[in-house]
N, C-alpha and C positions, 0 to 999 in steps of 0.2 A: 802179534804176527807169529803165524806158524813158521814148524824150519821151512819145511817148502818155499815160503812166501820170502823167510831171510834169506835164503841160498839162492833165489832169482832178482831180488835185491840186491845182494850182493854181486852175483853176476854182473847186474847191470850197471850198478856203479862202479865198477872195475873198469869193465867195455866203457862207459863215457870220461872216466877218466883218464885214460889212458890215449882217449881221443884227442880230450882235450891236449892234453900233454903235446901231444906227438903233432897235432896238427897248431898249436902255437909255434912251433920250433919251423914247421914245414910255411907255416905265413909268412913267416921273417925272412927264410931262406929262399923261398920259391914265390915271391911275389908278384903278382901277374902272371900268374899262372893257376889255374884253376885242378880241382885232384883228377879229376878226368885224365884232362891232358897229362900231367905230371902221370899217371900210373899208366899212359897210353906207351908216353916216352918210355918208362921201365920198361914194359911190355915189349917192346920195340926191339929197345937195349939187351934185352933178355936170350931175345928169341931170333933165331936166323929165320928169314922168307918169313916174318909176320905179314898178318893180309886181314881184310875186313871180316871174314871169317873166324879167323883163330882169336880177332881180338875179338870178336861178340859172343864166341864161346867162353871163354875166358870173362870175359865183367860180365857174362848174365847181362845181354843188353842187343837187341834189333840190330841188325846189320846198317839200319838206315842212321841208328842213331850213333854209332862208330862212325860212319860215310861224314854224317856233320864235323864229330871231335877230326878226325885224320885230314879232311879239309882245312879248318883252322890251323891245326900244326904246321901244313904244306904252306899256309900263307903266312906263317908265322917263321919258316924257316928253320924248323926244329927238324921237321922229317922231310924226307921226298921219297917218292914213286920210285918205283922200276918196274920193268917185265925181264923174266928170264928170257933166253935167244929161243929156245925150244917150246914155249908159250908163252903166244900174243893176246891169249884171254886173260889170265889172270894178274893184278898188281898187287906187288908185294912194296912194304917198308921198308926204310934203315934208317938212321940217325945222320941230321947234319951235325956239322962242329960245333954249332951253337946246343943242338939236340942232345950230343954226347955230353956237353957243360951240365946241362939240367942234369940229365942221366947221371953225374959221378956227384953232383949235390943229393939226390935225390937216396944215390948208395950209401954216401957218408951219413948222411942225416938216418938211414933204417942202422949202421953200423954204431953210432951214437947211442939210441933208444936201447938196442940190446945190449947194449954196455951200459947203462944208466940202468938197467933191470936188471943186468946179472949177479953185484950183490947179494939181492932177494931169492933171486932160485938158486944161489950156491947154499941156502940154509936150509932146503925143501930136500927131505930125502927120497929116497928109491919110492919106498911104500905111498907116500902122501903123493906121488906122479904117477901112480900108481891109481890109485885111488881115482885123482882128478881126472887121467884117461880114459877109465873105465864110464867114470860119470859122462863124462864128454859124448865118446862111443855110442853108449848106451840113449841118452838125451835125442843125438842126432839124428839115432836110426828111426826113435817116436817122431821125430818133429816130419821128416823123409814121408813116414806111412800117414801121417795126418795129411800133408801134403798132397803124397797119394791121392788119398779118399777124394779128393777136394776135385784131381781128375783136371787140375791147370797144369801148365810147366811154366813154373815158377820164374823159368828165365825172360819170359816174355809179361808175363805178369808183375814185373817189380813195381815195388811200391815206391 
């Protein structure tokens, strides 16, 4: 294996480890509940006057297929609806109290994972993050122009 071939090898068993990790802990805690949902609730939780809009800009994902997950929530009692007094077109989100529960599992469990990994990056110096940003940067802005080329938006395109 060339480096090229071990530095995206590597990548990628970072990224599925780290999956795996994070989403064991997130099975246990958030059961019955699918990551859709759970990152809708973040989402939610996050952001004032969320709407079907900002979430489907947001996950890179069809307006219609937010419309299904935000329904589910509403019937699950996690979120409800509103309209502002000054517009009757558009609905926006908030969290119920059951919604806000999932929401501070959901904080604690991201506030955990970075504290279980920050040992490791107190040993990484300036230059070596340094380095890893540059690569990153660099990486993303080729994958951007391939993407490009290719002349789809990506957002509607998920695989």
């Amino acid at each position: 294996m060339n480096k090229e071939e071990q530095v995206m090898a590597g990548l990628w068993n970072i990224f599925k480890k780290r999956m795996w990790l994070d989403s064991f802990k997130m099975k246990d805690r958030l059961r019955g509940y699918n990551p859709s949902e759970v990152h809708c609730i973040a989402f939610i939780g996050e952001e004032d006057d969320s709407n079907v809009t900002k979430l489907a800009e947001s996950f890179e994902m069809t307006r219609g297929a937010i419309s299904k997950i935000t329904k589910k929530l509403v019937k699950k009692e996690l979120i409800e609806s509103y309209q502002k007094p000054n517009n009757n077109k558009e609905v926006y989100f908030r969290l119920t109290e059951q919604g806000k529960a999932i929401f501070m599992i959901h904080e604690e469990l991201h506030r955990e994972f970075k504290d279980r990994d920050h040992p490791f990056f107190k040993q990484v110096t300036e230059e070596q993050f340094n380095v890893i940003l540059n690569f990153a940067e660099k990486y993303n802005m080729h994958l951007d122009a391939e993407i490009k080329k290719l002349g789809v938006d990506m957002k509607l395109d998920h695989f």
